[in-house]
C-alpha positions as CSV (number, residue, x, y, z in Angstrom):
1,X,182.3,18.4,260.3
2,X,178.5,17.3,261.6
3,X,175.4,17.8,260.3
4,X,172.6,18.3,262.7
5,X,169.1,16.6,262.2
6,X,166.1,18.1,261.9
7,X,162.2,18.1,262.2
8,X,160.4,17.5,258.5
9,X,160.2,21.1,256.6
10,X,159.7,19.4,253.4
11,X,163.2,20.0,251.8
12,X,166.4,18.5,251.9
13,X,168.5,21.5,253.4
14,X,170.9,20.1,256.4
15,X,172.9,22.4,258.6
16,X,176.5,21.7,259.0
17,X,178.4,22.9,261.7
18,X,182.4,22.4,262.9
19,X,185.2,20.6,261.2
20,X,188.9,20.7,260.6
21,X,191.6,20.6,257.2
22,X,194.0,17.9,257.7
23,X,197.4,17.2,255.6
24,X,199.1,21.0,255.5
25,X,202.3,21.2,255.6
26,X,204.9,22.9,258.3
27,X,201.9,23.8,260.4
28,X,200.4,26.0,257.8
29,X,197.2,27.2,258.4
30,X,194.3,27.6,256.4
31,X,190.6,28.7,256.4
32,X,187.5,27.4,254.4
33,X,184.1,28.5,253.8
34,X,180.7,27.9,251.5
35,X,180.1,24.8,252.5
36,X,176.6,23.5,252.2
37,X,174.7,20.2,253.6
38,X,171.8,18.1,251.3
39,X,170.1,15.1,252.5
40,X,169.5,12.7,249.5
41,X,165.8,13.5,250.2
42,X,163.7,15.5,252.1
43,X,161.5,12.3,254.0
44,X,161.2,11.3,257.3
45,X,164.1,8.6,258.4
46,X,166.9,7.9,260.5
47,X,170.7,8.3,259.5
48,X,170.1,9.8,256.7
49,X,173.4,10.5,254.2
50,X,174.0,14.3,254.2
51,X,175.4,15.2,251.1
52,X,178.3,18.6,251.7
53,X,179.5,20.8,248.7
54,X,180.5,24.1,247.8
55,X,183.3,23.8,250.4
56,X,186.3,26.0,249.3
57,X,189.8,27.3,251.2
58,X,191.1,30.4,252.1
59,X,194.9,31.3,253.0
60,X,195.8,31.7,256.3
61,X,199.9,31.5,257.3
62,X,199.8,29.3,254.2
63,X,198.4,29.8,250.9
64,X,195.0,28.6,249.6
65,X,196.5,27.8,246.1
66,X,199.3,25.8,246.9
67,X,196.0,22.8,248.1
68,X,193.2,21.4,246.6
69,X,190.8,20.1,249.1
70,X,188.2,16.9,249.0
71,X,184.2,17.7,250.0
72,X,183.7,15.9,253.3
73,X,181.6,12.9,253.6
74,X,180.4,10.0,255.7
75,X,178.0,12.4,257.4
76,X,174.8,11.4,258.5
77,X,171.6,13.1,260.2
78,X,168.1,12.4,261.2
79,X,164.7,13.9,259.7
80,X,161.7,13.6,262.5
81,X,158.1,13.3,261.3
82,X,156.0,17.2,261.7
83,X,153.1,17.3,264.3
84,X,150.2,17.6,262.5
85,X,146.6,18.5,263.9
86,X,144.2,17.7,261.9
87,X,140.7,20.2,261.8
88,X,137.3,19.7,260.6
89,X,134.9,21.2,258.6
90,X,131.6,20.0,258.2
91,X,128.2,20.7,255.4
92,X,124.9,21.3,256.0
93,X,122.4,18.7,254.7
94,X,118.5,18.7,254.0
95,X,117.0,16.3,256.8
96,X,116.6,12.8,255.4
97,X,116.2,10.7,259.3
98,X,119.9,9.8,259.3
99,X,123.0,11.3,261.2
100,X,125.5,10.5,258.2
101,X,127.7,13.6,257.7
102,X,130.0,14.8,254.8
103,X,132.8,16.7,256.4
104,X,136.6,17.6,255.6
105,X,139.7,17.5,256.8
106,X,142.6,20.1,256.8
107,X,145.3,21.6,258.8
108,X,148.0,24.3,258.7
109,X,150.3,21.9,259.7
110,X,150.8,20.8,256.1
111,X,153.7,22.1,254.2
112,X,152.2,23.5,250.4
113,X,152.8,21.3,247.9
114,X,152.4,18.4,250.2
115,X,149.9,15.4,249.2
116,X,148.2,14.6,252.3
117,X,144.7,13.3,252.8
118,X,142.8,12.5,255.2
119,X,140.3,9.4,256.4
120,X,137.9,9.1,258.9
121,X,134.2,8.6,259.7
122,X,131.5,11.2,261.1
123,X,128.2,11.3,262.5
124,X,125.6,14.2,263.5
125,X,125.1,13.8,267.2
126,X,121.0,12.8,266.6
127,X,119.2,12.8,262.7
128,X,116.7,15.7,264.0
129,X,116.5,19.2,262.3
130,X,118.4,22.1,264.1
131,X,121.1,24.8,263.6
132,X,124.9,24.3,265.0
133,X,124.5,21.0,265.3
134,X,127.3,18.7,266.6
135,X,129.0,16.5,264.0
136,X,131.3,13.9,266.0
137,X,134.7,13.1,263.9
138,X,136.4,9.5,264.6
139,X,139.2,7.1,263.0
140,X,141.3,9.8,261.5
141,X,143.9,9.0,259.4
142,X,146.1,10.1,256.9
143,X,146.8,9.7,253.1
144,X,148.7,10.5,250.1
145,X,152.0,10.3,249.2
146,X,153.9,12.5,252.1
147,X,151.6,11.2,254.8
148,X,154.6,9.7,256.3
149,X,156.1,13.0,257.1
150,X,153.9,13.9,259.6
151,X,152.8,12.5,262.7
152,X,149.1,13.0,263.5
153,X,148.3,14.4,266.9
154,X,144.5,13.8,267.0
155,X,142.5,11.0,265.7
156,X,138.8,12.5,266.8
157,X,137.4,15.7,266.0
158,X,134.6,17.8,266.3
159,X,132.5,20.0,264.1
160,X,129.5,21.9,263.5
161,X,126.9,22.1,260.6
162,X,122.8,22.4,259.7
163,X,120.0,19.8,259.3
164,X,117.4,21.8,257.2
165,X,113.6,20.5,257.1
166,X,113.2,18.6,254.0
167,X,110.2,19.7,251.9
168,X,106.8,18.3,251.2
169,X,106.9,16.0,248.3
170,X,103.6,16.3,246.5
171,X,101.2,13.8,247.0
172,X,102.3,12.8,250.1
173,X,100.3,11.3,252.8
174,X,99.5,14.7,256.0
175,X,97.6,14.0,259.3
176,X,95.1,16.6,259.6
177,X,93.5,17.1,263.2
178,X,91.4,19.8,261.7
179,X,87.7,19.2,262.6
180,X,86.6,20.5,259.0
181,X,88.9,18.5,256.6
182,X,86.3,19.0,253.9
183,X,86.7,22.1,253.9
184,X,90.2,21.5,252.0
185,X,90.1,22.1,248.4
186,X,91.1,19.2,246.0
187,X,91.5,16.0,248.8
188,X,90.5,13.0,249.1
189,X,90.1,11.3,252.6
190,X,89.2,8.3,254.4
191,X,88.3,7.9,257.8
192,X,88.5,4.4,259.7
193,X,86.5,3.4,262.8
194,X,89.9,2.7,264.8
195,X,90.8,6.5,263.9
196,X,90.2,9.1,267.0
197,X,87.4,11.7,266.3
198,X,89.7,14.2,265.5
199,X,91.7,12.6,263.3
200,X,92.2,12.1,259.6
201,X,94.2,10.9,257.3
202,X,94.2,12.8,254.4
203,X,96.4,13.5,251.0
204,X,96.6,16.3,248.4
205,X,96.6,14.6,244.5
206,X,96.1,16.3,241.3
207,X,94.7,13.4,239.6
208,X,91.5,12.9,238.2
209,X,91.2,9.4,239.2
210,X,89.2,8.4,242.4
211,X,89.3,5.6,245.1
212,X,90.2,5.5,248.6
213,X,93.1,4.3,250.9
214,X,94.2,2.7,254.6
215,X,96.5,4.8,257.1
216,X,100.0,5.3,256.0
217,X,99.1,4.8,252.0
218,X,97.8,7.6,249.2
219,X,94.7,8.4,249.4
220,X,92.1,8.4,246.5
221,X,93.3,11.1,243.8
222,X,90.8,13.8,243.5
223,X,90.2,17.4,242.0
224,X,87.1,19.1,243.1
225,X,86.5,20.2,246.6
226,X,83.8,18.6,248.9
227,X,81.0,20.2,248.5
228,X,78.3,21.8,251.3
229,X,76.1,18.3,251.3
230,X,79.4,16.3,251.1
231,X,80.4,18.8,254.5
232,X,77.3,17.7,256.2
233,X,77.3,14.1,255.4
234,X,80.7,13.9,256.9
235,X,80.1,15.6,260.2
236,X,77.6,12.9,260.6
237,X,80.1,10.5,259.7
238,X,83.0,11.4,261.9
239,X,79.9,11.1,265.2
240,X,79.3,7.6,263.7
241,X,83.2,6.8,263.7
242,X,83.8,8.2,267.1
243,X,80.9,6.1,268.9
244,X,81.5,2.9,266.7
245,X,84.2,0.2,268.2
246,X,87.6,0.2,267.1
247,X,88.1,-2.1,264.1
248,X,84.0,-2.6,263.7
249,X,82.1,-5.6,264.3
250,X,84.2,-8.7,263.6
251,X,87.0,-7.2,262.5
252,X,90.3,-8.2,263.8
253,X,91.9,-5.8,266.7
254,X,93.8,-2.8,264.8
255,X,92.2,-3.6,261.8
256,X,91.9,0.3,259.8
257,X,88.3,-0.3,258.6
258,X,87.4,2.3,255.9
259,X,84.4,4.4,256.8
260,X,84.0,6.4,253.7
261,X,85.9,8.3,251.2
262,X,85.7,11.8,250.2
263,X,87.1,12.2,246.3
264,X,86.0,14.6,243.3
265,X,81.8,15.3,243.6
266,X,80.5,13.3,246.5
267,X,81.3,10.7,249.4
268,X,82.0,7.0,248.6
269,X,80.6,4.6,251.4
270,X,82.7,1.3,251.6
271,X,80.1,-1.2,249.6
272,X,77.9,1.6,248.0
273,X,77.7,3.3,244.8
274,X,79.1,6.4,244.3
275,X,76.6,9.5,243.9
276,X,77.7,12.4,242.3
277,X,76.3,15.8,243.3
C-alpha cells in the first residue's frame, strides 16, 4: 500500500491507494476495505509518516474470521507548500505632502482558519491631491503561524486609493493677489518693499491683539475691517512699494522690509504711532 503526496489543503487527509494481504493459508483469498490514510500533521514537509487505519477484511475463497490482520505502516508522503497571490487594497488619506500609504494585504489563496499575514512597504506614486491614484506595493512577505504552508507568488503589488485636499486651518498664513485686500473683513496684513505689486501676504485671526508680521509668519491678529480712509491710505501704499527698490535703502538683498500693517481701526507705519480712526 502507498500513500500519494499532496499540495497543502490545510488538513491531514492522505490518499492511499494499492496493497496486498500476506500470510493466508492454502492460497486462500481474501478482500479488505475502509482503510484510511492521516499524516501526523497537516504542514508543509517532505516524507511525511502517513498514519493508515480503519483497514478491515472480507472473505473471499477463505473466510474473513478465521484472520486478524495488522494496520499497514512504514508509509510515507510529501505535502507541497499552496501558491499564494497576495492582493492589495489600499485607503484614502487627507493630503499631508507625503506619499506614505496605509494598505492591506489578502488573498483567496488562504485556506479559512489559516493565520497568515502579510508585510511589506507602499508608497503613493507622487504626495499631490487626485482621485485613483497609484499606490506602489514592495517587499511582501508573509506572517503568522501557517505562513510556511504557502509559497508566495508575488512580492510587488499595485493599488489604488484618494489623496483628499486637507482643509484650512484657521489662522493660517493665504497669499492674496487681490488688488483690494482691504477690502477683507477682520485681517491684518503687511506688505514688504521686496513684495510684487500685486501681492500680499495676508492672515485671517480672531484675536483682539494687534502687531504685524514678515512673509511666511502670522500676521498681526485683528478684528475690525479696514476701513474707507485705511482703503485709500493703502492704495497709496502698494504705488510706494511697487516703485521703491527691493529690500529698501541699505537693507541687505532679500531682506522682507515691512511697509505697514493693516490691524483693527487703522494702518500701522513701521516706526510710527498707531492712529485709530
Amino acid at each position: 500500500m502507498t500513500a500519494a503526496s499532496k499540495t497543502y489543503d490545510g488538513t491531514t487527509a492522505a490518499t492511499l491507494s494499492g496493497g496486498t494481504l500476506s500470510g493466508t493459508v492454502l492460497g486462500e483469498t481474501l478482500g479488505f476495505s475502509g482503510q484510511s490514510g492521516q499524516f501526523n500533521n497537516k504542514n508543509v514537509g517532505n516524507n511525511k509518516a502517513v498514519i493508515v487505519t480503519g483497514l478491515t477484511l472480507s472473505n473471499g475463497t477463505g473466510l474473513a474470521g478465521n484472520y486478524s490482520v495488522s494496520q499497514p505502516a512504514g508509509l510515507t508522503a510529501d505535502i507541497t507548500a499552496k501558491s499564494l497571490a497576495a492582493g492589495y487594497t489600499a485607503e484614502n488619506k487627507v493630503f499631508d505632502s507625503s506619499t506614505s500609504a496605509t494598505v492591506a494585504g489578502s488573498s483567496p489563496d488562504i485556506i479559512s482558519g489559516d493565520a497568515v499575514s502579510f508585510s511589506q512597504m507602499a508608497a503613493f506614486a507622487t504626495a499631490a491631491v487626485g482621485t485613483a491614484k497609484t499606490v506602489n506595493i514592495s517587499g511582501v512577505t508573509l506572517g503568522g503561524t501557517d505562513a510556511g504552508n504557502y509559497a508566495l507568488q508575488n512580492t510587488t503589488a499595485t493599488a489604488t486609493a484618494n489623496i483628499t485636499a486637507a482643509p484650512a486651518a484657521a489662522g493660517a498664513t493665504v497669499a492674496s493677489t487681490t488688488s483690494s485686500p482691504a477690502s477683507t473683513t477682520g485681517f491684518a496684513a503687511t506688505l514688504a518693499r521686496s513684495t510684487p505689486f500685486t501681492t500680499a501676504i495676508a492672515s485671517l485671526s480672531s484675536s483682539t491683539n494687534s502687531g504685524q508680521t514678515t512673509e511666511g509668519q502670522q500676521a498681526a491678529p485683528a478684528n475690525a475691517g479696514a476701513t474707507g480712509d485705511d482703503r485709500r491710505r493703502l492704495v497709496q501704499a502698494l504705488e510706494t512699494a511697487r516703485q521703491a527698490p527691493a529690500g529698501g535703502s541699505g537693507a541687505p538683498p532679500g531682506t522682507m522690509t515691512p511697509l505697514f500693517t493693516i490691524g483693527g481701526p487703522g494702518i500701522r507705519l513701521p516706526g510710527a504711532t498707531q492712529r485709530d480712526e
